[in-house]
C-alpha positions in Angstrom: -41.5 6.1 12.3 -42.3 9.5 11.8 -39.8 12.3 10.6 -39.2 14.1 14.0 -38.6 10.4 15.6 -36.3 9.3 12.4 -34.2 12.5 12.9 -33.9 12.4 16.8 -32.6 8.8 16.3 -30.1 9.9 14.0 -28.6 12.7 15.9 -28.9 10.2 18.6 -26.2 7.7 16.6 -24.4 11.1 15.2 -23.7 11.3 18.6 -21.9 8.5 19.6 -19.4 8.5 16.5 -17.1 11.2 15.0 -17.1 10.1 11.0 -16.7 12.7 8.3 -17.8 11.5 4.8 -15.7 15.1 4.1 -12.5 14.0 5.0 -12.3 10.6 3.3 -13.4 12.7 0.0 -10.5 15.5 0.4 -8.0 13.0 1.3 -8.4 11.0 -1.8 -8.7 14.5 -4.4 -5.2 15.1 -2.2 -4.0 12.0 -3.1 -4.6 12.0 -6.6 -3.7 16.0 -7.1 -0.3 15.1 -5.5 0.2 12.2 -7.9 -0.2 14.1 -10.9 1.7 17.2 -9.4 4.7 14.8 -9.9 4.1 13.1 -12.7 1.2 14.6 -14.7 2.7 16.7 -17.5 -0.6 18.4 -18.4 -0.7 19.3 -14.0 0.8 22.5 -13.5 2.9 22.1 -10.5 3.0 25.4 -8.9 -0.6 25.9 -9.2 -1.4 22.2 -7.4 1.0 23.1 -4.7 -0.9 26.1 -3.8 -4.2 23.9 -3.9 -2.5 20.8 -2.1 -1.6 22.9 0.5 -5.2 23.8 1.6 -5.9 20.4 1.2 -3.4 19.6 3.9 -5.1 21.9 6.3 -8.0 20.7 5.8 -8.0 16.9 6.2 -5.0 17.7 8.7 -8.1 19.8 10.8 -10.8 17.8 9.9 -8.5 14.2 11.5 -7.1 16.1 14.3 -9.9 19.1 14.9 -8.0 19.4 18.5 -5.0 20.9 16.8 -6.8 23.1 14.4 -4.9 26.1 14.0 -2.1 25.1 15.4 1.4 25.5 14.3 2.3 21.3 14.6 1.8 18.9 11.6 2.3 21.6 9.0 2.2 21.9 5.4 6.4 22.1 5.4 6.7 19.6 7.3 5.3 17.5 4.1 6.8 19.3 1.6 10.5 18.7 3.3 9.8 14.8 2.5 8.8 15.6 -1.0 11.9 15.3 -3.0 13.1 11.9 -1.1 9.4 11.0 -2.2 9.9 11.4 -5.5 13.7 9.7 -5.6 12.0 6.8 -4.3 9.1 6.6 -6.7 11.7 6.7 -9.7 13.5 4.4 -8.3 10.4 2.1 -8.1 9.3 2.6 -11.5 13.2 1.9 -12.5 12.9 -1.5 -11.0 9.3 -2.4 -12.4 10.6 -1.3 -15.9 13.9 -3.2 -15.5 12.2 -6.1 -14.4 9.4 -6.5 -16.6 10.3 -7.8 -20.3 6.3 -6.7 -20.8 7.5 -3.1 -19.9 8.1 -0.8 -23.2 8.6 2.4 -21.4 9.2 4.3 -18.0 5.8 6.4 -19.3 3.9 3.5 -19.1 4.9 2.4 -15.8 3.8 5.9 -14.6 0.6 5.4 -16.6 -0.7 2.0 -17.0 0.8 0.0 -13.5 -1.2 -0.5 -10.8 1.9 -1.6 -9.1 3.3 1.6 -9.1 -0.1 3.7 -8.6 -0.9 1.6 -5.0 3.3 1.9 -3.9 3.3 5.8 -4.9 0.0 6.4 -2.9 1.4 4.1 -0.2 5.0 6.3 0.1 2.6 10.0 0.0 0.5 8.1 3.0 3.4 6.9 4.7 4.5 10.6 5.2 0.9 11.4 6.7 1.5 7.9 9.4 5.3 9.1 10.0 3.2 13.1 11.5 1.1 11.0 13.1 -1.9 12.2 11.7 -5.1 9.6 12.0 -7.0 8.0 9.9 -5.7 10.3 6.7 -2.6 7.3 5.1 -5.2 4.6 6.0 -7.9 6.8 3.6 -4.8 7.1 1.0 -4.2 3.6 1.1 -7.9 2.5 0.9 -8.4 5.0 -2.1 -5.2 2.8 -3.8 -6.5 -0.3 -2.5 -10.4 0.4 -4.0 -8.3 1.2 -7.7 -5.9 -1.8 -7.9 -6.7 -4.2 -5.5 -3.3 -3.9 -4.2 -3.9 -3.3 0.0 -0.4 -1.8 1.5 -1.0 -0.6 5.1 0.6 2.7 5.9 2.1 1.3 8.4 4.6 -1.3 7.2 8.2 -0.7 6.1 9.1 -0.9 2.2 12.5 0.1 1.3 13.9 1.3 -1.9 13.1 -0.2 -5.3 10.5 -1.9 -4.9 8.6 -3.9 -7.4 4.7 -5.3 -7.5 3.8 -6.9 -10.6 0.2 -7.1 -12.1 -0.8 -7.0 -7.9 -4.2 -8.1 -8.0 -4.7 -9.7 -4.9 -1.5 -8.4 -3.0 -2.1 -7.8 0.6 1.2 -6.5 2.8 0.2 -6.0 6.9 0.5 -2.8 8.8 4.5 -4.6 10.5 5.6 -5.4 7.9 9.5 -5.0 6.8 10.4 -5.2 3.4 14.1 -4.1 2.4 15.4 -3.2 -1.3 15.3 -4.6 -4.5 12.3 -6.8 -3.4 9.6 -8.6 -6.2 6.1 -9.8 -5.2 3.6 -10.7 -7.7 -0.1 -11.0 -7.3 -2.1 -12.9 -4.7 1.1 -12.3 -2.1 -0.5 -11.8 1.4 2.6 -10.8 3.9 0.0 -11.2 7.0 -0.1 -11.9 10.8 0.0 -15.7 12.0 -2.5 -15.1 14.5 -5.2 -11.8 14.9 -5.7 -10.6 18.3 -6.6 -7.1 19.5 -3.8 -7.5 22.6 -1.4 -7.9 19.6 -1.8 -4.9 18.0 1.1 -3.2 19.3 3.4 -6.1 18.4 5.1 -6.9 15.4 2.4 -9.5 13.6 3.9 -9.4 10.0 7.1 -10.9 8.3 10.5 -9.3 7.6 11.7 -9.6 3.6 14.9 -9.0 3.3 16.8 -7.4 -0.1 16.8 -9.2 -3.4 14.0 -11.2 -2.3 11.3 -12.4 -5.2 8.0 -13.7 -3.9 5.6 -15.6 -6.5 2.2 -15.5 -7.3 -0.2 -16.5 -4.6 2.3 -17.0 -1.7 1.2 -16.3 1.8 3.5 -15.8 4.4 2.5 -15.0 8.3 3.8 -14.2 11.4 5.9 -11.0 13.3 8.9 -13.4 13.7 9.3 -15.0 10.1 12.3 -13.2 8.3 13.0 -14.3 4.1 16.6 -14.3 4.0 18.4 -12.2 1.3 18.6 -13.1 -2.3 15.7 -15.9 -1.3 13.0 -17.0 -3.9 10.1 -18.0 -2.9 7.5 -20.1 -5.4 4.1 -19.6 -6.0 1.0 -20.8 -3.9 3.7 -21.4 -1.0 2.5 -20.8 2.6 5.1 -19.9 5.3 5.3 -20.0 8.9 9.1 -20.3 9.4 12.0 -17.9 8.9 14.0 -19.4 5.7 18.2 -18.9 5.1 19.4 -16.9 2.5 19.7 -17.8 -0.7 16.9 -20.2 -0.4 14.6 -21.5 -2.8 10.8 -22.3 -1.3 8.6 -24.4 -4.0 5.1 -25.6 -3.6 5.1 -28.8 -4.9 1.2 -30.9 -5.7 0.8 -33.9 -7.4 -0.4 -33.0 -10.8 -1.6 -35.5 -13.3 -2.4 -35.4 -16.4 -4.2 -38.4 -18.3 -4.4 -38.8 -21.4 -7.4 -38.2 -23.1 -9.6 -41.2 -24.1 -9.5 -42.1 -27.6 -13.1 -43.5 -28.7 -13.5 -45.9 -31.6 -14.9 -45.2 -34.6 
């Protein structure tokens, strides 16, 4: 093919979708200048607050070009969630600290857990899903996602103090409820029962209530399965079925051990 033919046929396929490489690339510089804004020492705030607000308008135009210029979806409507942002994200590094004997400072949960990193970038994109903005939280979320492993769609429901430990693995559905004080560890998928397209505007994920702890490698499915409160649930469980509160779900395989044959001498 030669290069007039190779160009026409990619104008051609430029055509028929809208993607811009652009927008994926200032959403995640947004999301990382607007986690060290808050927590970066070295970051000075006021300057990254004047930066993060071009930002805004710019992947805010570049997901929505229709409203370009228009006075909706604005920078202070943002900023207005930022301090309840960052009550929540101490309070999530409170809990990861409290709950992890491994844990030898709050600096280091800010620093070294991907737990926190991927629930921090998933509360920023949550504001961008509650303006109704496109494809901008699921970009946040992704960036988090590529970094730790830890997949939380913008869309699901995660209440205060929330704690994911190590989180490789961890995989929480765009329906998803999850109320306070709530532990998952890693390899937890909180997923839909069944995937269908004619579902999509149904709730397809589980509820967790508070005080919940969910092991490693547990999978629970389906829009209508609630964990009661104060509920523990073991690791490599798989759930289909609401469970009572103050319930404890094990996974329990025959293991055996045998004793190592002893050879003569």
């Amino acid at each position: 093919m030669n290069k007039a033919h190779l160009l026409k046929a990619i104008q051609l396929q430029k055509q028929e979708i809208n993607v811009s490489v652009k927008l994926k690339r200032e959403s995640q510089r947004f999301t990382e200048l607007l986690f060290n804004a808050l927590f970066d020492q070295g970051t000075d705030a006021e300057k990254a607050l004047t930066e993060l607000e071009d930002l805004f308008l710019e992947i805010r135009n570049l997901a929505c070009p229709d409203i370009k210029g228009s006075p909706c979806k604005t920078w202070e409507d943002f900023t207005m969630t930022i301090p309840d942002l960052f009550c929540n994200l101490k309070k999530d590094a409170v809990a990861i600290f409290d709950n992890d004997p491994a844990a030898k400072s709050i600096e280091e949960v800010y620093l070294a857990y991907p737990g926190f990193f991927a629930i921090a970038i998933y509360r920023m994109a949550k504001v961008f899903h509650k303006l109704g903005l496109p494809l901008i939280p699921r970009l946040m979320t992704e960036y988090a996602h590529r970094l730790t492993g830890i997949d939380i769609h913008p869309g699901a429901n995660i209440g205060d103090s929330f704690f994911i430990d190590h989180g490789t693995g961890v995989v929480i559905g765009e329906t998803t409820e999850i109320h306070d004080n709530v532990k998952i560890y890693q390899g937890v998928t909180l997923g839909a029962l069944t995937v269908k397209k004619e579902d999509k505007n149904n709730k397809r994920h589980p509820t967790i209530l508070s005080n919940v702890t969910i092991y490693a490698n547990a999978t629970i499915l389906g829009g209508e399965t609630i964990i009661g409160e104060n509920s523990i649930i073991g690791g490599n469980t798989w759930l289909t079925e609401s469970v009572a509160e103050n319930s404890i779900v094990l996974h329990t395989p025959k293991i055996e051990i045998i004793k190592k044959y002893q050879t003569k001498e």
